[in-house]
C-alpha positions in Angstrom: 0.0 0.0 0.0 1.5 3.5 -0.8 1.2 6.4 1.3 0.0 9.9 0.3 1.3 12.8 2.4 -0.7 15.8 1.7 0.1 19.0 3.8 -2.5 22.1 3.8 -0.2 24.7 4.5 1.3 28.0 3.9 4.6 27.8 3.8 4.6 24.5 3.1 2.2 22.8 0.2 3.0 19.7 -1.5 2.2 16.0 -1.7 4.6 13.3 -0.6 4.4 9.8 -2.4 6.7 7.2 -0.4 8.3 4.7 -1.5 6.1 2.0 -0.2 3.8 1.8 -3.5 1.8 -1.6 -4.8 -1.0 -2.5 -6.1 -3.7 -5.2 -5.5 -6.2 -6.8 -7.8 -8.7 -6.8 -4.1 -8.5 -5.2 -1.0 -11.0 -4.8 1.8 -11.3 -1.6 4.4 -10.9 -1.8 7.9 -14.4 -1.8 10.0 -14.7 1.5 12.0 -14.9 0.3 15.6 -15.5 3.5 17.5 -16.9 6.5 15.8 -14.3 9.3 14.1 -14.7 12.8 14.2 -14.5 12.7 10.1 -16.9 10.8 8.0 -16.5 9.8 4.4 -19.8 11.2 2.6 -19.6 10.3 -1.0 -17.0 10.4 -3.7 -17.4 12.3 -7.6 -14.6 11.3 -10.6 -14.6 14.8 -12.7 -13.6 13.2 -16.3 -12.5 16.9 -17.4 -9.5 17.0 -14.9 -8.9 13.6 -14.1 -9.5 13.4 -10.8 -11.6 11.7 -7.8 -12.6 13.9 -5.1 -13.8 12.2 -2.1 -16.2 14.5 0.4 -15.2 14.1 3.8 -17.7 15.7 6.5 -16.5 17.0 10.2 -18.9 15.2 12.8 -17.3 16.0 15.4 -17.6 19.2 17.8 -13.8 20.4 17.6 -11.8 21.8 14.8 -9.7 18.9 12.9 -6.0 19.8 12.2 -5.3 16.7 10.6 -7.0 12.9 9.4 -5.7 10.1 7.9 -7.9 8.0 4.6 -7.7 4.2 3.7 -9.1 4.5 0.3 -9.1 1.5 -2.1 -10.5 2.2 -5.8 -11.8 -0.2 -8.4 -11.1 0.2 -11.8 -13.5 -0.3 -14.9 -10.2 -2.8 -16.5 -10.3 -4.6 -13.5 -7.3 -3.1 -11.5 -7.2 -1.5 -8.7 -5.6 1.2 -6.4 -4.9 0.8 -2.4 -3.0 4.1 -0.6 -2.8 5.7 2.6 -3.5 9.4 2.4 -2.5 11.7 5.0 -3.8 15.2 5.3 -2.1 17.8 7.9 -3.8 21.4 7.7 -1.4 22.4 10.6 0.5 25.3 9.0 -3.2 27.0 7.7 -3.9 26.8 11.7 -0.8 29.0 12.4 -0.6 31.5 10.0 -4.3 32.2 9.4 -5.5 31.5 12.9 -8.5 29.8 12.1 -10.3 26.4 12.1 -9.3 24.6 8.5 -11.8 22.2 9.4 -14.6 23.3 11.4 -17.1 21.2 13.0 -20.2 20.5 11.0 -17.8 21.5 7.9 -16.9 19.5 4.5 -13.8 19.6 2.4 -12.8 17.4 -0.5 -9.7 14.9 -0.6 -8.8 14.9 -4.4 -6.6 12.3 -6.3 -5.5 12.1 -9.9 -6.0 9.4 -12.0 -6.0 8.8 -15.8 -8.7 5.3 -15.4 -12.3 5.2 -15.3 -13.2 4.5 -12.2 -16.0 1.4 -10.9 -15.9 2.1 -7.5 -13.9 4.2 -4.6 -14.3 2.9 -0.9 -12.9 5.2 1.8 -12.4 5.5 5.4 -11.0 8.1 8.0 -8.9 6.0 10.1 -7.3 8.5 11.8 -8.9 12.3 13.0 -6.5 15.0 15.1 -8.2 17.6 16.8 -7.0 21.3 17.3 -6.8 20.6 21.1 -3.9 17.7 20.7 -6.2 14.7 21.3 -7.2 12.3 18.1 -9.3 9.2 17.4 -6.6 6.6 15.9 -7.9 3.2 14.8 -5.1 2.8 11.9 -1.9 3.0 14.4 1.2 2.7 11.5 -1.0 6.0 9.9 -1.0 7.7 13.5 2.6 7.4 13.5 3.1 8.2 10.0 1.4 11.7 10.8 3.5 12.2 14.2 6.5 11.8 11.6 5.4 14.2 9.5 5.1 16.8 11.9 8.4 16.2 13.5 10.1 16.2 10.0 8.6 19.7 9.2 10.0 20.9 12.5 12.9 19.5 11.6 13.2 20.8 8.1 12.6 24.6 10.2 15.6 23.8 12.4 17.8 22.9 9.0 16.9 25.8 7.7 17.5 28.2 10.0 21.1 26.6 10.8 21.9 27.2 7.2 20.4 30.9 7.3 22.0 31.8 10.5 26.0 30.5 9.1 25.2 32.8 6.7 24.4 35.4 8.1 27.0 35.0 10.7 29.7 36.2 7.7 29.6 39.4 7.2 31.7 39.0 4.3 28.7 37.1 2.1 27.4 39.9 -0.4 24.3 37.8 -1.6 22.9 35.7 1.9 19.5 34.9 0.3 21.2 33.4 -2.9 24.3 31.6 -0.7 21.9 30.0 1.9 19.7 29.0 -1.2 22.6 27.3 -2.5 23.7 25.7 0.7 20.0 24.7 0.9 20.2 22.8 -2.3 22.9 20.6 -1.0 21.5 19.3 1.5 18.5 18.5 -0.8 20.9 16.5 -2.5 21.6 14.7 0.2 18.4 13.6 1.4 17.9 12.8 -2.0 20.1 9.6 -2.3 18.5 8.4 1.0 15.5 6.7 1.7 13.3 6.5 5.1 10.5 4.9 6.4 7.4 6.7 6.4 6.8 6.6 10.1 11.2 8.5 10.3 11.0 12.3 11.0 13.5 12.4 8.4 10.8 11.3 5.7 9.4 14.5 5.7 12.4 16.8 5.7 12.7 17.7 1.9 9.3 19.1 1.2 9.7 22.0 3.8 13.7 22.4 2.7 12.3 22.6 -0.7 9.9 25.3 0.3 12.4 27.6 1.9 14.8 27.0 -0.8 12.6 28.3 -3.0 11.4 31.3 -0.9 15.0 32.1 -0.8 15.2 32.3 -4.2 12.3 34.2 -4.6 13.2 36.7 -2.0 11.2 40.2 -2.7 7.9 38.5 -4.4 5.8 38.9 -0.9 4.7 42.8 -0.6 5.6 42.5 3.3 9.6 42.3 2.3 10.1 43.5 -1.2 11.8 46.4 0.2 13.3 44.8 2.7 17.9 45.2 3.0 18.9 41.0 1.9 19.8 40.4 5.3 17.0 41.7 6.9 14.8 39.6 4.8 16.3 36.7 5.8 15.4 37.2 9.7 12.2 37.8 9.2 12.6 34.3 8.1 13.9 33.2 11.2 11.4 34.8 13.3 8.2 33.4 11.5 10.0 29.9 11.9 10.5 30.4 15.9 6.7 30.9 16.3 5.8 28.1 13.4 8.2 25.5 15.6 6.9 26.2 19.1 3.1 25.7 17.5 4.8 22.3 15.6 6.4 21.2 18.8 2.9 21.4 20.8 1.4 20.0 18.0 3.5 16.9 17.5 2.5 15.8 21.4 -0.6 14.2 20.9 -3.0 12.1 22.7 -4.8 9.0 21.2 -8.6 8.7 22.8 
């Protein structure tokens, strides 16, 4: 079964695919056992773009920052798809201070795929609330989503190593483009390793990736375009202080 890693965020917004993929001509979902906070409702294929969306409703009475989805889908030729899909809307908590998914609230999960589709089963196997607690009945996905959280805080803590060296040198004309650089490396790095989905270290490249790329694109937000190079770059630093501390409460949570 492969695992999808899909973070709602701000900073960071991407999809991870592990490296644990396979497919299976049957499959069967796990039997809720205790109710979830999240519900899967019903499930559309839009032909135009290629994609199934599958509508997931908030039951519960406390804002979800994250859920987990078991979702096997049947093909019309006969094959068919199993994957874990992890959704973390953590990062659209901190930086626009509201509920990304309210009680009594919908959103859709949406995956592409090029087949016509028979049949999509789905289940929320795990549900994290905004107060730290969570309904788990799929315990490898629970641990998956822990990981995911401690990589992103440990792709911040990368990051701002890298920034701080260079700001340390006075000497470096170009910071933003140096500490890009520097970033890059380590990319490569993490590149030519693989992890485990439920290792921290799984999750690093998708938030190095995003700062790299802010770095390069230093001066598109309004809020710094005018902003000396160096300055800039600790504004950086201080929006990552506040996003760790919110990741590091975050990443302490408490089965039900």
């Amino acid at each position: 079964m492969r695992v999808r890693n899909a973070m709602s965020l701000v900073a960071f917004c991407t999809l991870f695919l592990s490296p644990l993929m396979a497919r299976h001509a049957k499959a069967s979902l796990p039997q809720a056992v205790s109710p979830m906070g999240a519900v899967v409702q019903s499930w559309h294929r839009d032909a135009a773009s290629q994609t199934v969306s599958i509508l997931i409703a908030n039951n519960s009475h406390k804002d979800i920052t994250a859920y987990s989805l078991t979702v096997h889908a049947q093909y019309v030729d006969g094959t068919s798809d199993n994957f874990q899909a992890i959704e973390d809307m953590l990062f659209l908590m901190i930086n626009t201070k509201s509920a990304p998914f309210a009680p009594g609230a919908t959103k859709n999960y949406s995956f592409p795929t090029t087949k016509d589709v028979a049949d999509v089963k789905a289940l929320v196997d795990v549900v994290v609330y905004s107060d730290r607690t969570a309904d788990v009945q799929n315990e490898q996905a629970f641990k998956n989503l822990v990981a995911l959280r401690k990589g992103n805080l440990l792709s911040i803590q990368k990051a701002d190593d890298v920034i701080n060296q260079v700001l340390s040198d006075p000497s470096v004309k170009n910071p933003a483009s140096v500490a890009a650089a520097q970033l890059s490396n380590l990319l490569s790095v993490l590149d030519a390793k693989s992890f485990a989905p439920d290792d921290p270290e799984a999750y690093e490249k998708s938030g190095l990736k995003s700062v790299e790329a802010e770095l390069r694109n230093r001066g598109q937000s309004p809020g710094t375009i005018n902003l000396p190079e160096r300055d800039y770059l600790k504004t950086i630093i201080e929006r990552h202080a506040a996003e760790a501390t919110e990741i590091t409460t975050h990443s302490r949570l408490m089965p039900s």
